[in-house]
N, C-alpha and C positions, 0 to 999 in steps of 0.2 A: 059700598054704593056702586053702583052699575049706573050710567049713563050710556042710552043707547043712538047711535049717530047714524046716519043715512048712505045708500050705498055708493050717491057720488062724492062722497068723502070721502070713505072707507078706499076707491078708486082712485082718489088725488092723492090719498098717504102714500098706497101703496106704489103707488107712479113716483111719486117721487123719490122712493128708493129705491127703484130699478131704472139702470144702467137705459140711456137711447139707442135703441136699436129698432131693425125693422120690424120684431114681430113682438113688442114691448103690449101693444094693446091686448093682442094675443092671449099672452102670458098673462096680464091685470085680469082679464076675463076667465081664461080658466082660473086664476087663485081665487076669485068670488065663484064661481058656478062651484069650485069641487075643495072650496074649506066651510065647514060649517061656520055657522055664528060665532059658538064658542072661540073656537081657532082664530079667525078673523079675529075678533075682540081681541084677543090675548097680543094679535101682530100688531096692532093698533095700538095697545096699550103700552108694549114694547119699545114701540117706534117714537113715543112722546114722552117716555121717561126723561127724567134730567138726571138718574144717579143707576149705578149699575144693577144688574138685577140678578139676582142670587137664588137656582133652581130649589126648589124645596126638598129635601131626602129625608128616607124613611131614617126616624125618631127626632125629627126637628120640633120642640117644642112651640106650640102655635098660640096666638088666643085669634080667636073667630066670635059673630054671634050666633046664639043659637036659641029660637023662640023666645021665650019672656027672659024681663031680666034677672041676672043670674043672684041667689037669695042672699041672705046676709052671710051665714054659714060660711059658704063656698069664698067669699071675699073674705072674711076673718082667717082661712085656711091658704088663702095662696091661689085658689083654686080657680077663680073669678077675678078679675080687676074694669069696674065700675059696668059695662055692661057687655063684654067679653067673654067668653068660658075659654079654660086652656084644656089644650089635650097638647096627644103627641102622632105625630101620621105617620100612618102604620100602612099606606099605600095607595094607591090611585083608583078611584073607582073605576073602573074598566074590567075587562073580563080577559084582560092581558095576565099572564105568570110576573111578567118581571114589571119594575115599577114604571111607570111614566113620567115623569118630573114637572112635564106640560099640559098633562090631558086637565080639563077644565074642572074636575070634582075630585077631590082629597079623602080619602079614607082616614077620619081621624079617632083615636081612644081618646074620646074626651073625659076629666077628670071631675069627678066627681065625689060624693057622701053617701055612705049606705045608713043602713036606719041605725046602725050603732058610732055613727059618727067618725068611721074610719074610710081614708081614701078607696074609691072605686073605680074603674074605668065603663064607660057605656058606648062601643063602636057606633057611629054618627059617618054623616058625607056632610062637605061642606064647597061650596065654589070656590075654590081658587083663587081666585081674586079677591077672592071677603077673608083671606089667614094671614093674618101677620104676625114673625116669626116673632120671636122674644127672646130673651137671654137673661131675664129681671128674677132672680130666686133660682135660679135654673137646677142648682143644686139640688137643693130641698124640693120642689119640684120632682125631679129625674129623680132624686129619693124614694118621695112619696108614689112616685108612675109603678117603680119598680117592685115597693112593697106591696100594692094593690095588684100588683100582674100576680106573686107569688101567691094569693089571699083567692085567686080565680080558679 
């Protein structure tokens, strides 16, 4: 879920994490003029956490959603849990070589079923904000990720 907040808020957050000094306005103003939205959101969302926050790296098992909800199948296999799909991120959508662990869209193999009822992978993007990591079967999972990469 995304909730979107106003720019003199986004200005009072970010105010009040930076240190008094004389060119403080300055500074609030350039980080709104020259971070995009994305970015912004992410320092916001940062800055009001109550528990630490833990960068994502490639092969972290995630569930996200993705379009409708995910079919009976896919939850009988591990593969879905209630309206979630799991994959595993495989990179940051940017057009960077090495990974970004911040940029706002995830490069993930999300898991899936092919028509013979054996694990697939199908490469998706997903926002950042919408992957929460998991650790629940992670085995059997990481199993299953694995023998569908060899099957490609």
């Amino acid at each position: 879920m995304s909730v979107r907040i106003n720019d003199a808020t986004v200005k009072m957050i970010l105010g009040s994490n930076i240190k008094d000094f004389i060119n403080k306005d300055i500074l609030i103003d350039m980080l709104m003029q020259t971070l995009d939205s994305n970015v912004l959101e992410q320092v916001v969302e940062l800055n009001m956490m109550n528990q630490k926050y833990r960068p994502f790296k490639v092969g972290d098992l995630v569930q996200f959603k993705q379009g409708e909800e995910p079919s009976v199948q896919l939850i009988d296999f591990g593969l879905a849990c209630n309206q979630y799909r799991r994959g595993v991120i495989i990179g940051s959508d940017d057009y960077r070589d090495e990974f970004n662990p911040y940029y706002y869209k995830m490069k993930i193999n999300m898991l899936g079923l092919n028509a013979d009822n054996k694990v697939s992978v199908t490469e998706t993007s997903t926002y950042t904000n919408e992957i929460k990591l998991i650790s629940v079967d992670i085995d059997t999972l990481m199993s299953q990720y694995q023998h569908a990469l060899r099957s490609v």
